[in-house]
N, C-alpha and C positions, 0 to 999 in steps of 0.2 A: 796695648799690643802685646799679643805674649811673645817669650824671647827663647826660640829653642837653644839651647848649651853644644857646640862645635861638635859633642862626641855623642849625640842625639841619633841613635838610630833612623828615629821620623826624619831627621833632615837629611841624614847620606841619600835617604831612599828616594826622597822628593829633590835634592840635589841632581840625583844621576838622572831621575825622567823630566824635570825641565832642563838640563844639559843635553839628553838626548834627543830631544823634539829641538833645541836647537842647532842641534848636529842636523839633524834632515829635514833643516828648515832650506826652503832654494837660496834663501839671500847666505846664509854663511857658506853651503854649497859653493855659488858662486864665488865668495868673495875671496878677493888673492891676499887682503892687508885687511884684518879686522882688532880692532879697539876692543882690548878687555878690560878684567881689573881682577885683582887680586885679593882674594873675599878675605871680609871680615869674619869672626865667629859668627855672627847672625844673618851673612847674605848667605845664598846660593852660594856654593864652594865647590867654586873655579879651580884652585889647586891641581887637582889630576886630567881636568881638562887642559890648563894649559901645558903643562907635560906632554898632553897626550898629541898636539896641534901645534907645538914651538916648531919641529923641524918639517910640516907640514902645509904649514902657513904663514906670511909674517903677521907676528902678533905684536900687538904695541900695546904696553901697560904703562898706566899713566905715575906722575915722578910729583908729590910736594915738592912746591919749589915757591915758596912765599904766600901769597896768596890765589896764588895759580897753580894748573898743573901741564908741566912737559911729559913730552910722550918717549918711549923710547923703546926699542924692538927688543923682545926677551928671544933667545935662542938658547940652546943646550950650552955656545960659549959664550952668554951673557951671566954674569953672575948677579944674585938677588941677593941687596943689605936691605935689612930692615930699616925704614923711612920712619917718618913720623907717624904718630898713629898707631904705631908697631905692624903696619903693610909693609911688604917686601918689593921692594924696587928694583927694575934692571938698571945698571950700569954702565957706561958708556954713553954714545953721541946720542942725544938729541933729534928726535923724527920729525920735521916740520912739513911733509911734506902733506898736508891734512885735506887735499883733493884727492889724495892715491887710496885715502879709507874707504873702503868698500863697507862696510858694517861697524856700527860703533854696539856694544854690546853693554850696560848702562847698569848699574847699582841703584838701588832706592831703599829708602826706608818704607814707602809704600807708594803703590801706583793707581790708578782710577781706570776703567774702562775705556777712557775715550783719551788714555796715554800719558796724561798727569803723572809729571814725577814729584816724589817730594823726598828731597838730601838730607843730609844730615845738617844743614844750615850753615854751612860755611861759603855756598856759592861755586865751589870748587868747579863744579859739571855745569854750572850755570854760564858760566864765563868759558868755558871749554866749547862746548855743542855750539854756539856760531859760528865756529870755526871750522866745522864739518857740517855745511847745508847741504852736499851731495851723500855724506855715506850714509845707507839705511839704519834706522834706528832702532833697537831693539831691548825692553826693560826683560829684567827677568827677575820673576820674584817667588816666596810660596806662599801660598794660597792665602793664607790670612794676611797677608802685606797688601792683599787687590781687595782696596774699598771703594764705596759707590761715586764719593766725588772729590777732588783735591782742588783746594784755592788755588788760582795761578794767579801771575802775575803779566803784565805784561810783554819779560822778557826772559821769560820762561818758554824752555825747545820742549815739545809735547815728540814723544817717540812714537813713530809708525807700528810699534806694533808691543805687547805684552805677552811674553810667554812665563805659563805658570801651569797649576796642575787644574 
């Protein structure tokens, strides 16, 4: 899989038009509390969306916390330390309220057409997503992360929908 470099032209550009088709998608339209994440070098980079949507929206970015992940609301007076992984985490209490997610917004290493995620193999999102069977689900990857088919497993959450270029 090739791996674009953070300061990759190709990616800001492809960045900004699948964050924008998820801007004018209906489900994040609607949604009042939508689940993100805080990109890696090689995901789609969230960074000045979530700036752009903190005091617009509640956003909940997800928190390493063992072998799980907690969720917690990033705002302008949430502050973000660097977590494990070197992701930036909000601070402060804990969101457990995971009925009130309107859209969960999903990282992959690569995704399949008929919604197949596949992580980075820690389980992290695996153990996460039962816990949000109401909010919609949505991967978001570029273009060569969407291949033809991904092994699942049993208890593996398949996302309602893939936005890419």
């Amino acid at each position: 899989m090739k791996n674009l470099h953070k300061s990759s032209g190709l990616q800001s550009t492809q960045s900004a038009e699948i964050l924008a088709a998820l801007e004018a998608h209906p489900a994040f339209r609607a949604a009042g509390t939508v689940l993100l994440y805080h990109s890696l070098p090689d995901e789609v980079d969230t960074h000045g969306f979530i700036a752009r949507w903190m005091d617009r929206k509640r956003l909940l970015l997800p928190v390493v916390h063992g072998d799980g992940l907690l969720l917690r609301q990033c705002s302008n007076a949430t502050a973000l330390a660097m977590g494990r992984y070197g992701i930036a985490e909000p601070q402060g209490q804990d969101f457990t309220d995971y009925a009130a997610i309107d859209l969960a917004v999903v990282p992959g290493v690569a995704f399949d057409r008929q919604g197949n995620r596949l992580g980075r193999g820690k389980g992290y999102y695996d153990r996460l997503l039962p816990h949000l069977p109401t909010a919609y689900k949505i991967g978001i990857c570029f273009p060569y992360q969407l291949v033809n088919d991904i092994p699942t497993d049993a208890h593996d959450i398949r996302m309602d929908e893939i936005i890419t270029l």
